[in-house]
N, C-alpha and C positions, 0 to 999 in steps of 0.2 A: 683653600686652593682656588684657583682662577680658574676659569672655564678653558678657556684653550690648555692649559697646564694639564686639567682633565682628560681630554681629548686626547693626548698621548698615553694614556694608563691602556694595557692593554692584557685582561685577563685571561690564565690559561684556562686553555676550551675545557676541561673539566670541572670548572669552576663553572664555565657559563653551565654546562649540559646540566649541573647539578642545581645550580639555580632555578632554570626554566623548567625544569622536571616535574619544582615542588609550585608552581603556578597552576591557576586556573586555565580552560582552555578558552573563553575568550579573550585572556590575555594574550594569549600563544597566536589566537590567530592574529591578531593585529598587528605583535612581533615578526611574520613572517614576513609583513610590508617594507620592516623595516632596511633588511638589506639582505642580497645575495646567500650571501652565508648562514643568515639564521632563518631564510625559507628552507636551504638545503639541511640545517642540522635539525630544524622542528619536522623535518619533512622525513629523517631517518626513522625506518622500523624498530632500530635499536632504542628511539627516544622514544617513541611511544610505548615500547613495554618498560622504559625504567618509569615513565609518565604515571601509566598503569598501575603498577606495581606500588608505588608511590601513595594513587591513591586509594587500593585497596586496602591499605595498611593504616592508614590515617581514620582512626577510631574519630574521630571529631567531625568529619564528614557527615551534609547531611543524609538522609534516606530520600529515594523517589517515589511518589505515589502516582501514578498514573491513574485517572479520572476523565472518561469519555460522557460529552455531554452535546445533546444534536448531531451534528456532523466533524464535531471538532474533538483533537485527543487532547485533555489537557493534563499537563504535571504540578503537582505542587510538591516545597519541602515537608518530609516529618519527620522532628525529632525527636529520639525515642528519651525515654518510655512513655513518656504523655503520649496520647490522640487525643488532646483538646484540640478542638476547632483555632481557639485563640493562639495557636502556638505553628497553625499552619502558615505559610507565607503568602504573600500574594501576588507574587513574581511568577505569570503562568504562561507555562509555553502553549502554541497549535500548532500542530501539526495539520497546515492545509492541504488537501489532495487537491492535486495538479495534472493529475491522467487520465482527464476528460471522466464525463457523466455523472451524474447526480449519486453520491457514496447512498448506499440502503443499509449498512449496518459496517459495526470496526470492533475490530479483536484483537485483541493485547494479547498475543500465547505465551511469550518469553523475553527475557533482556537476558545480556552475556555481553562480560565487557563494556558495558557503557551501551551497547546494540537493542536495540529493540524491533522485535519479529513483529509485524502489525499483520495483521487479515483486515482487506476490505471487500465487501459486495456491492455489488453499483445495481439500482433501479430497472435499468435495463437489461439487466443479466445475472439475477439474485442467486442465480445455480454456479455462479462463475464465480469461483474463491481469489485475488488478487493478491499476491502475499509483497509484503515490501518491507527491507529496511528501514530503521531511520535511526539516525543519531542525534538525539536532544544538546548534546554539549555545540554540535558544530550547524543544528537545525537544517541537516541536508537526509533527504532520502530517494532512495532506486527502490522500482518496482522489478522482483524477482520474475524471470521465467517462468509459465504458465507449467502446470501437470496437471493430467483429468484424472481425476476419481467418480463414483458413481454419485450422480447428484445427492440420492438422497440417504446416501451411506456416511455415517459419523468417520470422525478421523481426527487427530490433531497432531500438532507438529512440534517441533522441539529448536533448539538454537545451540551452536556449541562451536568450539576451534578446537581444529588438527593442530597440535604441534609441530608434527613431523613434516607436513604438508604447507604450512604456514597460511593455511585457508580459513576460512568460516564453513561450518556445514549446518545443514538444512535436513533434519528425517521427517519426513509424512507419513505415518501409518492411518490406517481404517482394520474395522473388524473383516470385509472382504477382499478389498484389494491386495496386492506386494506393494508393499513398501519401497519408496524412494527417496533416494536422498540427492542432496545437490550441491554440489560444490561451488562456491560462491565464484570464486574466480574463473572459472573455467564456464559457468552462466550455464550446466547443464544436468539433465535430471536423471538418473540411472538407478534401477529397478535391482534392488536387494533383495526382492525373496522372504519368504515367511523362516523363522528358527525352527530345527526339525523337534517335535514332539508340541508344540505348542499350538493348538486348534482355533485360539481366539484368543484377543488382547481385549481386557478391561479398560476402557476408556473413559467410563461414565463422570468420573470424577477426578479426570485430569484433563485439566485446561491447555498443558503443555508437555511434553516428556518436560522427565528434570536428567539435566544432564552435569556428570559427576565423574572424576577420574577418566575421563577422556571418553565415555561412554554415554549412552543415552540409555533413561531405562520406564520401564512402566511395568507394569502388572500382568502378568501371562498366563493364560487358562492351557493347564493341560491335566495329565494325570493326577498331577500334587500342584496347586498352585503354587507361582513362586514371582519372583522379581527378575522378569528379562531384561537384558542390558546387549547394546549392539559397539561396540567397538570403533571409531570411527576412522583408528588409525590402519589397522589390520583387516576390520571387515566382518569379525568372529560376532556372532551371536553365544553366552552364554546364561545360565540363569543364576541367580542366588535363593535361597532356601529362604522361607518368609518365619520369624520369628515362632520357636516353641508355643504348640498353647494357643495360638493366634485364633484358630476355630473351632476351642473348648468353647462355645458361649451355649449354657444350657437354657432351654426354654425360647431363645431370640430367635424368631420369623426373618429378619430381613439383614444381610449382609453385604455391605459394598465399601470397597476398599480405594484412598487416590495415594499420589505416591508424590513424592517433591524435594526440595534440598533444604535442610538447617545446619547453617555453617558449616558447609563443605562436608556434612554424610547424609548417606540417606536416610530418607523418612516416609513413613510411610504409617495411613491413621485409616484405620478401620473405622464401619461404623453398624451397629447393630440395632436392630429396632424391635420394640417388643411393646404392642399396642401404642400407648402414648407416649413411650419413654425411649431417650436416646442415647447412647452409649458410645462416647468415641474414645478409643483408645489411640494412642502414637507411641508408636516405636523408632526408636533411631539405630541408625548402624554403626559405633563407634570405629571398627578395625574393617574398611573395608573387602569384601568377599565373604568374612568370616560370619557365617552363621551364628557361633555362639556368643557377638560381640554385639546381638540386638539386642537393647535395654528398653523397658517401656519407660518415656518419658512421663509422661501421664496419661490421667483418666476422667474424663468428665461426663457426667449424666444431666442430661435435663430436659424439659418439655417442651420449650421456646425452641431451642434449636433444632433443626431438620438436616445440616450440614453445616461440615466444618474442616478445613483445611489451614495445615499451620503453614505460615508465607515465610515469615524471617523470626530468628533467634539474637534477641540484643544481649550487647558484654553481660550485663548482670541475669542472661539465663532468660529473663522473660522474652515470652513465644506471642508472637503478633499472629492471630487467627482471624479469618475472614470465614466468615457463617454468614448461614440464612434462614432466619428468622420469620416465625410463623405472622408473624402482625408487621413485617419491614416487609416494602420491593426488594428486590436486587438483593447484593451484600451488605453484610455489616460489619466491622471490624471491633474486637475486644483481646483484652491481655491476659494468658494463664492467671496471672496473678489479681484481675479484677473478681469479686464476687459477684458481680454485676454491673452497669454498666458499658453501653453499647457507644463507638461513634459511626455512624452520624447519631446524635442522642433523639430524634426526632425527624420525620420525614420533611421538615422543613428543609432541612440539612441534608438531605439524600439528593443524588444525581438521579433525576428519575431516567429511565432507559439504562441505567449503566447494566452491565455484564460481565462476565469472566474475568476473569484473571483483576481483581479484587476489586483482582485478575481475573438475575434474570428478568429479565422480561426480556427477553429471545433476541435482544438486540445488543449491541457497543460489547465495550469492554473495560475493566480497569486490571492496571498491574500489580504484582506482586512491588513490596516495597526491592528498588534498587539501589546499590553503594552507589554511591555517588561520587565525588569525590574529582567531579569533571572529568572524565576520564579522554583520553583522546580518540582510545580504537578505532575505528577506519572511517576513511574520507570516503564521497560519494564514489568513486571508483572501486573502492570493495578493497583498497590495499589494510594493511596495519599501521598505516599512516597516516597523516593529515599530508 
């Protein structure tokens, strides 16, 4: 067929929507150049959740590892089940900050949707927490609205979407303050209130709330510990019951618990210390709410490790763990199923500075591994659209 012959073919729009759905987003954006119509239909909220959706589902999708190194956040691919070095890619993003002053430390707390929650502190105001979006598919990010908590009071924050609301939300808890949270669109910060019967939130070893079924949750000290969860469509605070047996551990001195998501339930890995010897159990919550639906995943002991948080669960079940390691900086990443073997396999190979969220040395951050899958979620305006 001849090219002008071409030019008159003209397909029905759910054939295009369905085509550009299953693309990459820097395709998409360049498409939008192309003409009127398909800036307005890539531009639909409804095309970015079939986008979404699309590529949540596509098992073949790489993983993201976020890896902060100097002043810069970088990502690379990893595809599971290897963490060979040789199998990472070297197509890596930065994230340059653009909101004046000299960055002093960057923190990765959460991704959602393709989103990623960043913390920065600037040189000249190390007590001043910056929180900002960014979106790696579309490389645009907004610095969030300011909230004071007490300089030197712990806290951390979480990332999630209202359905009902069609927003992005933001919770800040600390062990002292009430809690706030922020609704993206709206650019404003409003004080939730502690849950009644709960005196202190466990923090120590979570980088992020993990937020699940429309709720954000973490670990809550009250009479009976349990797992608090805040509601984000409603507003409700309530708790779940932490696994039978969870604090039978006879003879162990030292107890501390972080909490996170593996494939969409909760989990949550104690850990127990008893002279030199360390003990992490993980629980998952198969049927959520339901107490008698936690199963212990597993159980690992050993000497090297001093913590240990599972990050992601691949199709064939193995659990990507990020520990820290008595003779490593920072984190280190290994698979339920290795006997041993760590990567980075050597501190040549380690980010030195990196921190959290894989997601210490009291600076940076790295992320938990994210689906990929270019997702589109929201343009620097904060919509659900590009």
């Amino acid at each position: 067929m001849d090219v002008d012959g071409a030019r008159g073919i003209h397909f029905n729009e759910e054939i295009v929507v369905d085509i550009l759905s299953r693309l990459l987003v820097r395709s998409l954006l360049r498409f939008k150049c192309a003409s009127k119509f398909w800036m307005a239909l890539i531009s639909e909220p409804c095309f970015t959740l079939k986008h979404l959706k699309l590529a949540k589902n596509n098992k073949n999708s790489p993983k993201i590892l976020f890896l902060k190194n100097m002043f810069s956040l970088h990502l690379s691919s990893l595809t599971p089940p290897s963490l060979s070095l040789t199998q990472i890619t070297e197509d890596v993003q930065n994230l340059d900050w653009l909101y004046g002053g000299k960055p002093w430390s960057c923190k990765i707390y959460c991704c959602y949707d393709g989103m990623v929650l960043v913390g920065v502190r600037r040189y000249d105001n190390i007590n001043h927490l910056i929180l900002c979006l960014w979106n790696p598919s579309t490389r645009e990010s907004t610095v969030l609205p300011s909230t004071k908590f007490l300089p030197s009071e712990d806290y951390t924050c979480g990332l999630g979407y209202d359905s009902t609301s069609g927003d992005y939300m933001i919770l800040k808890i600390g062990y002292q303050s009430c809690s706030k949270i922020l609704a993206v669109k709206s650019g404003s910060w409003r004080t939730i209130g502690k849950p009644t019967g709960i005196y202190s939130s466990w923090l120590s070893d979570m980088d992020s709330l993990a937020f699940e079924h429309g709720a954000f949750h973490w670990v809550g000290l009250s009479r009976n510990e349990s797992v608090t969860s805040y509601d984000i469509s409603n507003g409700v605070f309530k708790e779940i019951p932490l696994p039978d047996g969870m604090f039978v551990v006879p003879d162990m001195k030292y107890v501390k618990h972080g909490l996170s998501v593996l494939g969409e339930m909760i989990c949550i890995c104690s850990t127990h210390h008893d002279q030199w010897k360390y003990t992490f159990n993980v629980w998952i919550m198969k049927e959520y709410g339901v107490k008698e639906s936690w199963n212990r995943l597993f159980t690992i002991q050993s000497s090297d490790l001093y913590s240990l948080i599972p990050e992601y669960r691949f199709s064939d079940g193995e659990v990507l763990l990020r520990c820290k390691h008595f003779d490593h900086c920072g984190y280190i990443f290994k698979t339920t199923k290795e006997s041993s073997g760590f990567w980075p396999q050597s501190r040549s190979e380690w980010v030195w500075g990196a921190r959290d969220r894989a997601r210490n040395c009291e600076t940076g951050g790295i992320s938990s591994p994210v689906e990929s899958g270019d997702p589109l979620s929201t343009n620097i305006a904060l919509e659900r659209a590009l």
